[in-house]
C-alpha positions as CSV (number, residue, x, y, z in Angstrom):
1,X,149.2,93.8,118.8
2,X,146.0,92.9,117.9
3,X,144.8,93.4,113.7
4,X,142.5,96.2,114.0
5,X,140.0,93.6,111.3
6,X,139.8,91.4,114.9
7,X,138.5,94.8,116.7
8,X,135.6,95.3,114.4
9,X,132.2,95.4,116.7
10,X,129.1,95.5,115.2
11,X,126.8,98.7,117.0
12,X,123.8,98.6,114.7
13,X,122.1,96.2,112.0
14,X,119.5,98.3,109.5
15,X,117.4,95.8,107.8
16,X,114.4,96.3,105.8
17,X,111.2,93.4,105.4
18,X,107.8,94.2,104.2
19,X,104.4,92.0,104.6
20,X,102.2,92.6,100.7
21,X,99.6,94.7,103.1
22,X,98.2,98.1,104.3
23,X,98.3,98.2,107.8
24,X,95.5,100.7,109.8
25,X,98.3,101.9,112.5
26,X,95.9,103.8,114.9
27,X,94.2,100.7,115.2
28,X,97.8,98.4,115.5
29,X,99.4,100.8,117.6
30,X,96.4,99.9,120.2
31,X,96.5,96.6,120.0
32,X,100.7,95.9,119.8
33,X,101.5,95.5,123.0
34,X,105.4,98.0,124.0
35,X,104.4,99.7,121.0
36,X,104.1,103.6,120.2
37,X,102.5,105.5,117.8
38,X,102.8,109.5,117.3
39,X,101.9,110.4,113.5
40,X,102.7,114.5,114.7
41,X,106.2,113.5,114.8
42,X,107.3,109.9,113.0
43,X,104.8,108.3,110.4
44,X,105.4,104.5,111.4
45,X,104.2,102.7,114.7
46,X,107.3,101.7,116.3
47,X,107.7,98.4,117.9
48,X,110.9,97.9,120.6
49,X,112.2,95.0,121.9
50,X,114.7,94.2,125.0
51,X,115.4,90.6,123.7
52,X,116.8,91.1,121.3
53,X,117.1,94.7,121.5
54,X,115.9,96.1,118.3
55,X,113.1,98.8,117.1
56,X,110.9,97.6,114.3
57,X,109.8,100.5,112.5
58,X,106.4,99.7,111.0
59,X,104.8,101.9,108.1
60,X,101.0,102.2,106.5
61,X,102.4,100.2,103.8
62,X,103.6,97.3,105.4
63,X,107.2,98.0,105.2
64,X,109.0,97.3,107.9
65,X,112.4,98.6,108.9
66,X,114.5,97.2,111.9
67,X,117.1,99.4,113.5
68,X,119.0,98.9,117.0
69,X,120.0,95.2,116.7
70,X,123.7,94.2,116.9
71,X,124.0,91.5,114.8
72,X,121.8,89.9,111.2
73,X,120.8,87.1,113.8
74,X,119.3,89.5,116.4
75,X,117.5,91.2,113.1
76,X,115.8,87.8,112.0
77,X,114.6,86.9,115.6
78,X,113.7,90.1,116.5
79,X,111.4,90.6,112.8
80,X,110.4,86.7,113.8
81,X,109.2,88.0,116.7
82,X,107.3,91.1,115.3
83,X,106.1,88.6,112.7
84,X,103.9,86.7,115.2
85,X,102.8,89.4,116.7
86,X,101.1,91.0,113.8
87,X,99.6,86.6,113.3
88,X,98.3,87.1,117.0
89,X,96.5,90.2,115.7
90,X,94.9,88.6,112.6
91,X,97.3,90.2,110.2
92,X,98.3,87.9,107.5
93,X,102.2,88.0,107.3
94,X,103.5,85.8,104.9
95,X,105.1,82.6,105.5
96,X,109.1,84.4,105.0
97,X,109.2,87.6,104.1
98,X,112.5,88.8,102.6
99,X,114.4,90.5,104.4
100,X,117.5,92.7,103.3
101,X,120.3,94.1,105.2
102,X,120.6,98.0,104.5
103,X,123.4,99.0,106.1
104,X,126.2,97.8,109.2
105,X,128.0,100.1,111.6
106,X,130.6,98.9,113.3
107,X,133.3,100.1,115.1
108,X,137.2,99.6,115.1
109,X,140.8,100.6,116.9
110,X,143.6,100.6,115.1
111,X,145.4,100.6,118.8
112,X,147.1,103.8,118.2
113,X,146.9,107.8,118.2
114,X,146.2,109.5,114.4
115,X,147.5,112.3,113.1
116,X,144.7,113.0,110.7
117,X,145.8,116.3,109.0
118,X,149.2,114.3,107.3
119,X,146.2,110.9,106.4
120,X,144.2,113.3,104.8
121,X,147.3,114.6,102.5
122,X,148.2,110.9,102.4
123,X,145.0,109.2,101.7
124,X,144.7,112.2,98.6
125,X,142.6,115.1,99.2
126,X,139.5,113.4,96.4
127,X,138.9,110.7,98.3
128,X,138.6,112.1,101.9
129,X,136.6,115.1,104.0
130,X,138.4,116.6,106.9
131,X,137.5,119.7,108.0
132,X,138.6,119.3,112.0
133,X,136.5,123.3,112.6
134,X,133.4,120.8,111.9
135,X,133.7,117.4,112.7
136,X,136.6,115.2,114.5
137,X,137.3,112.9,112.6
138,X,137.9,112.3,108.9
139,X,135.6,110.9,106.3
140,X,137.3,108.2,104.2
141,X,135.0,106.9,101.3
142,X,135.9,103.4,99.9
143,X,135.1,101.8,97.1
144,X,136.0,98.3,98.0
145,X,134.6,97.5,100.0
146,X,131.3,100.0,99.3
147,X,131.6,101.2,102.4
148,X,132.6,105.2,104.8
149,X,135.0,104.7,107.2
150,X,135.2,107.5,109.6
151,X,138.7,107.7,111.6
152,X,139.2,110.0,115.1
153,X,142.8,110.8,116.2
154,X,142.1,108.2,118.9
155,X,142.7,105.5,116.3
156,X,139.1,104.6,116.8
157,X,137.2,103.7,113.5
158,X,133.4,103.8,112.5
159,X,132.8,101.9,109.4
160,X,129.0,102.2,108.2
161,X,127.5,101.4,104.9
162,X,128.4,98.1,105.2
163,X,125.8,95.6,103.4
164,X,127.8,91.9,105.4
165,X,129.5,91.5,108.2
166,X,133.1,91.2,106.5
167,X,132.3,94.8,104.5
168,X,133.8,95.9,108.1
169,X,137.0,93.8,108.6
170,X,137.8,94.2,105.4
171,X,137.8,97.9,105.5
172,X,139.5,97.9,108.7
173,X,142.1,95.8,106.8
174,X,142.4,98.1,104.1
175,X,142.5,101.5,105.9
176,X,145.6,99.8,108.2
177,X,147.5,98.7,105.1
178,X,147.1,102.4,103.8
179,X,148.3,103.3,107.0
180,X,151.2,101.5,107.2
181,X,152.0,101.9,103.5
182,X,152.3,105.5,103.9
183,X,154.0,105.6,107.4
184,X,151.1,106.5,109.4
185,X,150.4,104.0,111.4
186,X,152.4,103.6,115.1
């Protein structure tokens, strides 16, 4: 069988850049081409792409928040991108802004069924939320890594709050040797 850490699939990269400038965005939402603008319901311009795929969310004060992408390389060429569009419309951007990862989802299988009501006993009652009237699967907060790892009866995981790409496989790893430590697992 395959270690659920080898699973892990990145779904969505948040990252966050900004460019040191107020930005007019009735006027930027004219001239950036694919972009869309409605201040009645979202207070950013918001800039897609569909190489890479990625949204750039782009605010009044020149922060800038990148969603959609499904990896930190598709975030940098993607902002790269959004970068030189904002140089083609005479809006300083500096040379490299920073740019910081917010937060990873990904997504993992464990390759086998869950019963969640004896993990959430297991797992200890403080550390998880499973109410199954609400929500399918169970909320599992962990402190190393800093991460929420979210497990259906599937044995399919979502792990989000990730900051790196390991936070993920790492969590995966942990939540398996729980598992298997308490008899849960297969």
């Amino acid at each position: 069988m395959t270690p659920p850490a080898d699973s892990v699939e990145i779904q969505n990269v948040v990252a966050s850049t900004g460019i040191e400038q107020e930005l007019d965005l009735d006027a930027l939402a004219m001239d950036l081409t694919g972009s869309s603008y409605d201040p009645e319901n979202f207070p950013g311009v918001v800039y897609r792409l569909q190489e890479p795929k990625a949204a750039m969310l782009i605010f009044r004060s020149g922060k800038i928040v990148c969603t959609g992408a499904n990896s930190i390389d598709a975030v940098h060429e993607a902002l790269s991108i959004a970068f030189d569009r904002l140089r083609e419309l005479n809006i300083p951007v500096p040379e490299d802004p920073e740019i910081t990862v917010q937060n990873i989802v990904s997504t993992a299988d464990l390759g086998a069924t869950l019963n969640l009501n004896a993990i959430a006993i297991g797992f200890g009652l403080e550390n998880v939320e499973y109410e199954p009237e609400q929500f399918p699967g169970l909320v599992y907060r962990l402190d190393e890594p800093d991460v929420v790892v979210l497990l259906f009866g599937s044995g399919k995981l979502v792990i989000t709050g990730g900051k790196t790409v390991d936070d993920a496989s790492e969590a995966a790893t942990v939540v398996t040797d729980e598992l298997e430590s308490l008899g849960l697992l297969g």
